[in-house]
C-alpha positions in Angstrom: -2.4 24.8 19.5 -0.5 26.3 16.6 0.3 24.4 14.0 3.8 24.4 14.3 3.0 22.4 17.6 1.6 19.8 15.5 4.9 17.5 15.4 4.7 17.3 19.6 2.3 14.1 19.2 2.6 11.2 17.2 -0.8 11.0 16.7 -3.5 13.8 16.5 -7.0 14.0 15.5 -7.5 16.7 13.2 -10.7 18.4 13.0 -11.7 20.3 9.3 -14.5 22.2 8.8 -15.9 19.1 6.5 -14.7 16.2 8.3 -12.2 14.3 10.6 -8.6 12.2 10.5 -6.3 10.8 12.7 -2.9 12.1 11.9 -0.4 9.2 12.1 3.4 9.0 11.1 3.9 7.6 7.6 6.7 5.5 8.7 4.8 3.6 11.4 1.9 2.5 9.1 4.5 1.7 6.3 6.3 -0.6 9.1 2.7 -2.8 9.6 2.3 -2.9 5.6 4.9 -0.9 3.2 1.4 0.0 0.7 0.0 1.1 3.9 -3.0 -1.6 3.4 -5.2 -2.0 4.9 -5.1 1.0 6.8 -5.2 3.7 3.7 -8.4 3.8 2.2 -9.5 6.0 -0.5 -11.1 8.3 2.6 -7.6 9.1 3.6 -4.7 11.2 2.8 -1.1 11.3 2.3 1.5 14.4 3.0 2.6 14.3 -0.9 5.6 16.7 0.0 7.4 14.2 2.1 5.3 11.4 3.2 5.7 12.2 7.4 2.3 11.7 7.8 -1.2 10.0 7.0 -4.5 11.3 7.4 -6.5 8.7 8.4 -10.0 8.8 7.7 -12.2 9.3 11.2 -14.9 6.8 10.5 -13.8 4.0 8.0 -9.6 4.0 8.5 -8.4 5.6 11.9 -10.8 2.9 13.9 -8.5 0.0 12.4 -5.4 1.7 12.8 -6.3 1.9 16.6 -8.0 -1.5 16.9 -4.2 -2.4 15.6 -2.2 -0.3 18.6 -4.5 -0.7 21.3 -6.2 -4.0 20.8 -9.5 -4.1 22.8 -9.1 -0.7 24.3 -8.8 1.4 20.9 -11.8 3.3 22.3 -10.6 4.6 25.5 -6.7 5.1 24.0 -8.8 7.2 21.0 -10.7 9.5 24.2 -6.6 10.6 25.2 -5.6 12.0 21.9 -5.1 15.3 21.6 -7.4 17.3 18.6 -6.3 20.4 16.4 -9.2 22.2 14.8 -8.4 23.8 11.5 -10.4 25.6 8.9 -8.5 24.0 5.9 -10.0 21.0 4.2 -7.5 18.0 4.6 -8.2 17.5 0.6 -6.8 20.9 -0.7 -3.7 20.6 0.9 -3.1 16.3 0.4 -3.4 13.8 -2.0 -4.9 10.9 -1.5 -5.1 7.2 -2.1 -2.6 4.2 -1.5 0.8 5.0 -1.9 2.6 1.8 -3.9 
């Protein structure tokens, strides 16, 4: 998949060479909570150019952001999202941190 593809699905695990994130759009986190709490840890990252999208955090963040849109079947919903490998770091291209 190229990254110009990237915008096809609303959400997409990304996979860097250091780590993993759930790409979610900015605007459907900031509807749940407008400081993006208590989905936006420290572990995540924020598009700083226009805010269209979160990185969530594989481990710690992305879990409670699907526990949130799939209830008791976050697991088998997470199995059915489509994954983008990259060999960029997340962290040199994003900030991160809560957004207030």
């Amino acid at each position: 998949m190229s990254r110009k593809n990237w915008n096809d699905f609303p959400l997409l695990w990304i996979s860097t060479p250091s780590h993993g994130y759930l790409r979610v759009e900015y605007d459907e986190v900031a509807k749940v909570d407008k400081y993006l709490e208590p989905f936006v840890s420290q572990y995540s990252y924020i598009d700083p150019l226009n805010r269209q999208w979160v990185f969530l955090e594989e481990d710690c963040d992305a879990p409670k952001w699907l526990k949130h849109l799939y209830g008791e079947n976050w697991v088998e919903e997470a199995r059915k999202i489509k994954e983008f490998y990259t060999d960029t770091h997340i962290q040199s291209e994003f900030s991160f941190g809560r957004v207030k």
